[in-house]
C-alpha positions as CSV (number, residue, x, y, z in Angstrom):
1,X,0.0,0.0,0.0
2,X,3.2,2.6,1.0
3,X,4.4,2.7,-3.0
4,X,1.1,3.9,-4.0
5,X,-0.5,7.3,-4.0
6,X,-4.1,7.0,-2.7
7,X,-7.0,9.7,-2.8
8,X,-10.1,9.6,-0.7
9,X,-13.3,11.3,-1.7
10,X,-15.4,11.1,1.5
11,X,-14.2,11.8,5.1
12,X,-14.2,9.0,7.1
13,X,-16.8,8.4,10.1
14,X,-14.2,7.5,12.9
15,X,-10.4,8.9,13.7
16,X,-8.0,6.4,12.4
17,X,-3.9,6.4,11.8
18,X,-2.3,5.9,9.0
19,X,0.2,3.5,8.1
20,X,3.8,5.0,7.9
21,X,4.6,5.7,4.6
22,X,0.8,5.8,3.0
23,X,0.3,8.9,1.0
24,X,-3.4,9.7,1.4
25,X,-4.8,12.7,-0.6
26,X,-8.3,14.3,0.3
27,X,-10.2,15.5,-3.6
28,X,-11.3,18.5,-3.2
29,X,-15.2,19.2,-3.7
30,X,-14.6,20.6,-7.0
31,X,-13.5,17.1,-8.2
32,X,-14.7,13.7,-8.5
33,X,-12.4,10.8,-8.1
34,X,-14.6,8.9,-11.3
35,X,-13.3,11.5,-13.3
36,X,-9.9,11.7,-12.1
37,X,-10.2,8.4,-13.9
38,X,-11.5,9.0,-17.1
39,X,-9.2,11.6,-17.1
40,X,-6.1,10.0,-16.1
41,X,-4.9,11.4,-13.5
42,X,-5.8,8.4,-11.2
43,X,-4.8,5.0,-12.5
44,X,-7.2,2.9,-10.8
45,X,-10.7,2.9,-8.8
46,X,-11.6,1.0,-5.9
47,X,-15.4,1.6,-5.4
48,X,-18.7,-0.1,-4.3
49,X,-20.1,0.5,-6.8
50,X,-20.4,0.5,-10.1
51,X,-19.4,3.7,-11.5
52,X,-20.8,6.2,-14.0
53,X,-18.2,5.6,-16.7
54,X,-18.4,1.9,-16.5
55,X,-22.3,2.3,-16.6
56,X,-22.0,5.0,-19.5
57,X,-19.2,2.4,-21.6
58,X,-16.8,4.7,-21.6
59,X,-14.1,3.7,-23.8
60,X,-11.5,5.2,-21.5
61,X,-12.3,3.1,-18.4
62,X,-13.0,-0.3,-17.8
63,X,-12.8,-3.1,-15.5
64,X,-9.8,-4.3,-13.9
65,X,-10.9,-8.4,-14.7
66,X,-13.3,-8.1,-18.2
67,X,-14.6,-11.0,-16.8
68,X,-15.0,-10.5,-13.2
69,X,-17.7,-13.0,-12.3
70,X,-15.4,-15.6,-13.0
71,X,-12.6,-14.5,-11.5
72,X,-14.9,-14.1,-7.8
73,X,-16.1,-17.7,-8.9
74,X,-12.7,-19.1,-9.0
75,X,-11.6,-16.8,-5.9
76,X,-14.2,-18.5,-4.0
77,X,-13.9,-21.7,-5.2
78,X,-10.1,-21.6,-4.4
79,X,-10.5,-19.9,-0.7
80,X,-14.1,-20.4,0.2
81,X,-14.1,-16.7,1.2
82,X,-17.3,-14.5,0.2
83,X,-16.4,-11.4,1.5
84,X,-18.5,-10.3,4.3
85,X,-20.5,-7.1,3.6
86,X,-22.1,-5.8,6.9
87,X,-21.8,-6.1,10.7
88,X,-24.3,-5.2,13.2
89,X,-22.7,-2.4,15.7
90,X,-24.1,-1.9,19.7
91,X,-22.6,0.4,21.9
92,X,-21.5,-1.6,25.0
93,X,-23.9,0.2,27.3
94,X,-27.1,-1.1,25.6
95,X,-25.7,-4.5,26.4
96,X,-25.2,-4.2,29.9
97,X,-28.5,-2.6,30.6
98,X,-30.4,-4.5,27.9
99,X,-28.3,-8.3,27.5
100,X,-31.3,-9.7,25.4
101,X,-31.1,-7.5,23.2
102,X,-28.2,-9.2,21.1
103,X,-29.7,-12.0,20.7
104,X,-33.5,-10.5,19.7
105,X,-31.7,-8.5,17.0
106,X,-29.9,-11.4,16.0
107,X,-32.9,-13.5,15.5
108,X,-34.9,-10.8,13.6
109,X,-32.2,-10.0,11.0
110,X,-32.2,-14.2,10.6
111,X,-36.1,-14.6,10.0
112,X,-36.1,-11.2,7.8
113,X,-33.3,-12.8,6.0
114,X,-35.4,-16.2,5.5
115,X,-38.2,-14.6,4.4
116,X,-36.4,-12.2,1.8
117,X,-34.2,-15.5,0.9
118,X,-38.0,-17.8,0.5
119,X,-39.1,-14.6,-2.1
120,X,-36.1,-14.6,-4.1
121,X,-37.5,-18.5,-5.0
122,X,-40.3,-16.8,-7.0
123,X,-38.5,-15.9,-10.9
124,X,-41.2,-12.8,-11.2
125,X,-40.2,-10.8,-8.1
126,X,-37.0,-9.6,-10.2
127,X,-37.7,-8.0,-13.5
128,X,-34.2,-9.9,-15.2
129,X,-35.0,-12.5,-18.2
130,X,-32.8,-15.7,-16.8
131,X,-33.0,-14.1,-13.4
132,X,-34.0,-18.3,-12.0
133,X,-31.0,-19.1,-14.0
134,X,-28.7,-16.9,-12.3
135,X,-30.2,-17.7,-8.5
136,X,-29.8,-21.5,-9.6
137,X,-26.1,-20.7,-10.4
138,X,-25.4,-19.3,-7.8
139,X,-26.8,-21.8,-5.2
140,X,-24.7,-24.3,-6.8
141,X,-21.8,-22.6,-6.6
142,X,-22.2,-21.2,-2.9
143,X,-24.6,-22.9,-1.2
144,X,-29.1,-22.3,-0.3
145,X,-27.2,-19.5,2.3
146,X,-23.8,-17.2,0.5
147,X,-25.2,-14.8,3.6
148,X,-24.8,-16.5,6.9
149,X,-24.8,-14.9,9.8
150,X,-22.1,-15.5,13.0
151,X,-18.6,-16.3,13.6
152,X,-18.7,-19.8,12.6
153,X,-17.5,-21.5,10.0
154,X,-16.9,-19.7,6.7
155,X,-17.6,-16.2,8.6
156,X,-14.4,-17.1,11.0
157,X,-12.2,-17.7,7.9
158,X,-13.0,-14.5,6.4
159,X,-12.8,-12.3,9.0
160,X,-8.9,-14.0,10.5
161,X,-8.3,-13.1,6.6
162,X,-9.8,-9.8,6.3
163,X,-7.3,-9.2,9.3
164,X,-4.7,-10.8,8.2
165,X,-4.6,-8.6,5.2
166,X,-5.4,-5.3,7.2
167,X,-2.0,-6.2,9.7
168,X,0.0,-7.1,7.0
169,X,-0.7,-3.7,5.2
170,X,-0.2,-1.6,8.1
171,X,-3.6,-0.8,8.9
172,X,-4.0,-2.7,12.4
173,X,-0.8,-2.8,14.9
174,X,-1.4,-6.5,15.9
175,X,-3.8,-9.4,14.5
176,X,-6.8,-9.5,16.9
177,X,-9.2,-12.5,17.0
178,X,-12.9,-12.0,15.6
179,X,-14.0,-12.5,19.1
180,X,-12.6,-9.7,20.2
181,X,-14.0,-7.3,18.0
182,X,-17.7,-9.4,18.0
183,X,-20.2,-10.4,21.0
184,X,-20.2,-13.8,20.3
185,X,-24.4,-14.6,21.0
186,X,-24.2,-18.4,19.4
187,X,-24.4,-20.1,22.7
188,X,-27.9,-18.4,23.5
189,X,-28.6,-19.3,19.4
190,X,-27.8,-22.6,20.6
191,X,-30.3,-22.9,23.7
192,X,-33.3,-20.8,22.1
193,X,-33.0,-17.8,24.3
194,X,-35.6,-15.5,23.6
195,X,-36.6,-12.2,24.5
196,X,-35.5,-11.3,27.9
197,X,-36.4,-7.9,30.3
């Protein structure tokens, strides 16, 4: 990461420290970091999404892999590893005043899940001509559940990765263990604890 020079376009949310050696530049508002790229005067894009240019095919820009569904096919057929796309934050003191509340939130973002999962079984709730096709593929490539929640299994993998990767570039001091940066509620998933006051 230290022989690159990286720009930012948002401000992060929390403080953080940068690794020795990281050159990090902040765009100012009168620029926008998709058409520092079209223009070239980035050479590459990291982004969530996808971006304007890409959207627009224009011929100045284009994908890093041309064909990137493969290459995250292969990627997780080689590692196992879908990357993890959001955590559920609480601030300590909700825990200690309100323990069940883990747990309750837990099981309503599983049976939200389940019931979002059982609708995507129905091929006209997407507008998308093979959309059954694609849902088919990719159950058997990943599985009836690419989304699981927890720190077991395929979740622990990906996170001692993810950190792995983050210590190795600089960006964390010391490899921690996901159980020090989650509350781990799967014992009380285990015994069916419920709502509790």
């Amino acid at each position: 990461m230290s022989g690159n020079t990286w720009y930012s376009e948002l401000d992060e949310d929390v403080d953080y420290k940068l690794p020795s050696g990281l050159k990090l530049h902040k765009i100012g508002e009168d620029k926008s970091i998709e058409q520092m790229l079209v223009d070239g005067e980035i050479d590459a894009l990291l982004h969530p999404d996808l971006i304007a240019p890409i959207k627009k095919r224009d011929p100045r820009v284009g994908r890093l892999f041309p064909d990137y569904k493969a290459e995250e096919i292969a990627y997780y057929e080689r590692t196992g590893i879908f990357p993890i796309m959001h955590v559920m934050g609480i601030r300590p003191e909700i825990v200690e005043r309100h323990p069940w509340v883990p747990i309750n939130l837990y099981i309503a973002f599983e049976e939200a899940k389940q019931i979002a999962m059982k609708r995507m079984e129905n091929p006209r709730i997407v507008p998308l001509a093979w959309y059954r096709e694609a849902w088919e593929e990719q159950q058997a490539i990943m599985g009836d559940d690419p989304w699981a929640y927890g720190l077991e299994g395929q979740n622990a993998k990906t996170l001692e990765t993810v950190i792995g990767y983050a210590h190795q570039q600089g960006l964390i001091d010391r490899k921690v263990t996901p159980s020090e940066l989650f509350l781990d509620i799967s014992q009380g998933r285990k015994r069916g604890d419920k709502h509790r006051v």
